[in-house]
Structures are given as C-alpha cells and as structure tokens.
C-alpha positions as CSV (number, residue, x, y, z in Angstrom):
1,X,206.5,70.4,57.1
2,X,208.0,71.6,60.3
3,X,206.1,70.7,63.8
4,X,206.1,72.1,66.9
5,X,206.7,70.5,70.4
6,X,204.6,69.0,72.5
7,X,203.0,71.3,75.3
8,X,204.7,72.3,78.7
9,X,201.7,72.6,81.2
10,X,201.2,70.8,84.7
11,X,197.6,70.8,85.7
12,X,198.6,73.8,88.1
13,X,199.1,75.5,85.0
14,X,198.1,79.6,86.3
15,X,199.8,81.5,82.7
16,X,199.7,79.9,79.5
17,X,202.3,81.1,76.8
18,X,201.5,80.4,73.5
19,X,204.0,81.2,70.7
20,X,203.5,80.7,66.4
21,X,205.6,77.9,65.7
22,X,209.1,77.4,66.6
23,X,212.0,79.1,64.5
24,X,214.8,76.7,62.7
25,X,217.1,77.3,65.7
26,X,214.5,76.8,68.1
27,X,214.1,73.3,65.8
28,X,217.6,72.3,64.8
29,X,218.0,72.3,68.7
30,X,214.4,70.9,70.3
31,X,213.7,73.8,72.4
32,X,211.3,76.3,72.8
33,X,213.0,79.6,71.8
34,X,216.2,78.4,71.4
35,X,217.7,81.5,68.9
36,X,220.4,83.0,71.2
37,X,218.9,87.1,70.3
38,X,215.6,85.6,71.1
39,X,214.3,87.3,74.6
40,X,211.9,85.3,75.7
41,X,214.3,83.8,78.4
42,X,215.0,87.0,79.5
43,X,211.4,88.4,79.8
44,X,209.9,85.6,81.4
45,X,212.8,85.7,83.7
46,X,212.1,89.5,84.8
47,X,208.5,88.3,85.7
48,X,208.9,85.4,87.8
49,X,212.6,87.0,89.6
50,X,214.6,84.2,88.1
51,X,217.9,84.0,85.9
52,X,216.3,81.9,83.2
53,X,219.0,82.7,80.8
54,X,221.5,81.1,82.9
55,X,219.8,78.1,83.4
56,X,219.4,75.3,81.1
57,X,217.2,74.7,79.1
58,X,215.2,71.7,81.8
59,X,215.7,74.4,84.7
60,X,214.3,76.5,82.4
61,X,211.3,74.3,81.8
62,X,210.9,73.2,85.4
63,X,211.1,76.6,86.9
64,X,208.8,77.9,84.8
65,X,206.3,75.5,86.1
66,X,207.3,76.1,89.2
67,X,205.9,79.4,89.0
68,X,202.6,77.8,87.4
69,X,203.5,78.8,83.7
70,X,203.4,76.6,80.9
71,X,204.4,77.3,76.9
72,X,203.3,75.9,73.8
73,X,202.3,77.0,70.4
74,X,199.2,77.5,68.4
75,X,200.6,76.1,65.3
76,X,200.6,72.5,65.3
77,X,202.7,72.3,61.9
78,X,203.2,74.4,58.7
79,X,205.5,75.5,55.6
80,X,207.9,78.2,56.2
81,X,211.3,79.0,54.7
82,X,213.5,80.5,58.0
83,X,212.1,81.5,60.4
84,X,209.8,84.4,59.9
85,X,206.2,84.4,61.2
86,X,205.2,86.3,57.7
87,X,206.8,83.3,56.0
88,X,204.5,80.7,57.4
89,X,202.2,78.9,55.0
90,X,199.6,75.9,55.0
91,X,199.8,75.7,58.6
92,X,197.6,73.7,60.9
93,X,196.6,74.6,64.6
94,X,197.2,72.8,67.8
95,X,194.4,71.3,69.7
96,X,193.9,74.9,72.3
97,X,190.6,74.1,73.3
98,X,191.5,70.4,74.6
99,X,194.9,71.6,76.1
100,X,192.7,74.3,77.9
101,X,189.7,72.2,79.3
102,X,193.1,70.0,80.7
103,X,193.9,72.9,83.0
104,X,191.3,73.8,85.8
105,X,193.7,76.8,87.6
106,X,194.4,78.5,84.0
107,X,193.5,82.4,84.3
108,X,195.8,84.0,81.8
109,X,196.5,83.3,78.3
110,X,199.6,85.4,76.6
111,X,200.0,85.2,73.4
112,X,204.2,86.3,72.1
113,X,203.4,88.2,69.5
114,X,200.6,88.9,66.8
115,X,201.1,85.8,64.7
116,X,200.6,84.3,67.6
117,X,198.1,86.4,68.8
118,X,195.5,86.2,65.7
119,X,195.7,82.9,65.0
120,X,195.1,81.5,68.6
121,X,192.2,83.8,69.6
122,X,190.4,82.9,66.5
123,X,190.9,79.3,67.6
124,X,189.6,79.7,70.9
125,X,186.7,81.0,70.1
126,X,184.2,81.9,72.6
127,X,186.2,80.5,75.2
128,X,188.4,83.3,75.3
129,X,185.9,85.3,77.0
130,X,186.1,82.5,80.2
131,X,190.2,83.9,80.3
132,X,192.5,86.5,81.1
133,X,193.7,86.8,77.1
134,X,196.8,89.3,76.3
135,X,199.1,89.8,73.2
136,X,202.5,90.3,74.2
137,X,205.0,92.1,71.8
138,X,207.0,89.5,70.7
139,X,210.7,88.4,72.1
140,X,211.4,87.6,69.0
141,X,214.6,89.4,67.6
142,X,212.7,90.1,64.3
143,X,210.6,92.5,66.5
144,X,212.6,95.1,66.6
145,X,209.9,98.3,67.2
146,X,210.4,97.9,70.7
147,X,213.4,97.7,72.9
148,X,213.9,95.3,75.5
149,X,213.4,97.8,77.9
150,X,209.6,98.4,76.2
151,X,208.8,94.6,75.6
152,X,209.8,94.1,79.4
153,X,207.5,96.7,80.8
154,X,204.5,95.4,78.6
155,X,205.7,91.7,79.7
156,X,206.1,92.8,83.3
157,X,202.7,94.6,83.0
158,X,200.5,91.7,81.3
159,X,202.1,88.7,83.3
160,X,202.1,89.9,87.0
C-alpha cells in the first residue's frame, strides 16, 4: 500500500490544493510532486509571483503558506503500480471534512486534476457548497492535452 503525506495547512490556510495520491518519485523522495516534468512547482509559482522551482523543497513549503496555500491529497492510501492516477486501486480517502472544519479562513478548494477532482468532491459532500471548489487540469506530465502555457492560464485564472 502506498500512503500519502501528512497535510501542509496553517490555520491561515486561504487555497487548499488537493492532489490524488503521490507518484513513486514524489514517494521515493517524501515530497509533494517531486517528479522533475511534474509542473506543479511551476504553476503555483506563476500564481503567487515566486520562483518555486528554484527553491527547495521547505522554501517551497513555507512560501507557499506564506501566501495562505496549503497541499494535501484526497487519497489517504491505495494500490497502484507507477504512478498513473488510472492505475490506482483499493484506495482509501483522507479525512477532508476534519482537515476542513480545522481551517476557519479557507475559501478555495483546487483540486490538480480529475482524479483528484471526483474523488474529493464526492467526499466533501454537501460541504462543497460552503467553498470556492475548482478542478484544475492537472501539472502532472501525464497530462499532456494542454500545454503549459493552457494549464497556466486555467491555474492563473482559478487561483487568483
């Protein structure tokens, strides 16, 4: 079974990014999206003004709540052979609707990508209507439709 990491989130917490479940580079290394090709650095980066990519990976972490965003992921543990979303079986869900009721300033909730996306707003439930709730295309380098330039402009867009 492969787990995911505990949440980032200060009770300041404004945007909440939830991914699937980390990938096996993300794992092997303990950090959220740590695949090289994975954009999520990037993205975020372009919305707050900062060089995220340049930083590591506790910069990262710190700036980002800096700027009153927090990460985690809405599976909790599961089955999955690389590091495919579609590959992901007998999974569990994180605990949303406690992490949630933790943070009193939380507007937005951004799910990175569809996976992502349908699991967690079938978890929250009702209380997605009290929120801001927006799938992003994922940064994910197996999401290939769009072009960083698209993904940015939909990240830009929702996370503003």
């Amino acid at each position: 079974m492969l787990a995911s990491f505990a949440p980032v989130v200060a009770s300041d917490t404004r945007i909440l990014i939830l991914g699937s479940l980390p990938g096996t580079a993300s794992l092997a290394i303990r950090q959220y999206y740590g695949h090289p090709r994975n954009a999520f650095w990037r993205l975020v980066g372009d919305v707050i003004g900062a060089d995220l990519y340049a930083m590591d990976y506790d910069a990262r972490l710190a700036t980002l709540l800096q700027h009153r965003i927090g990460l985690w992921d809405v599976i909790a543990q599961a089955r999955r052979i690389g590091s495919l979303d579609s590959e992901i079986r007998d999974h569990s869900g994180n605990d949303l609707l406690t992490l949630i009721a933790r943070l009193p300033a939380l507007e937005t909730i951004a799910f990175n990508g569809g996976t992502a996306g349908k699991i967690g707003i079938k978890a929250l439930g009702t209380k997605a209507q009290d929120y801001r709730v927006v799938v992003l295309p994922s940064s994910s380098p197996a999401h290939a439709a769009l072009g960083y330039e698209d993904k940015r402009a939909r990240w830009l867009d929702a996370l503003r």
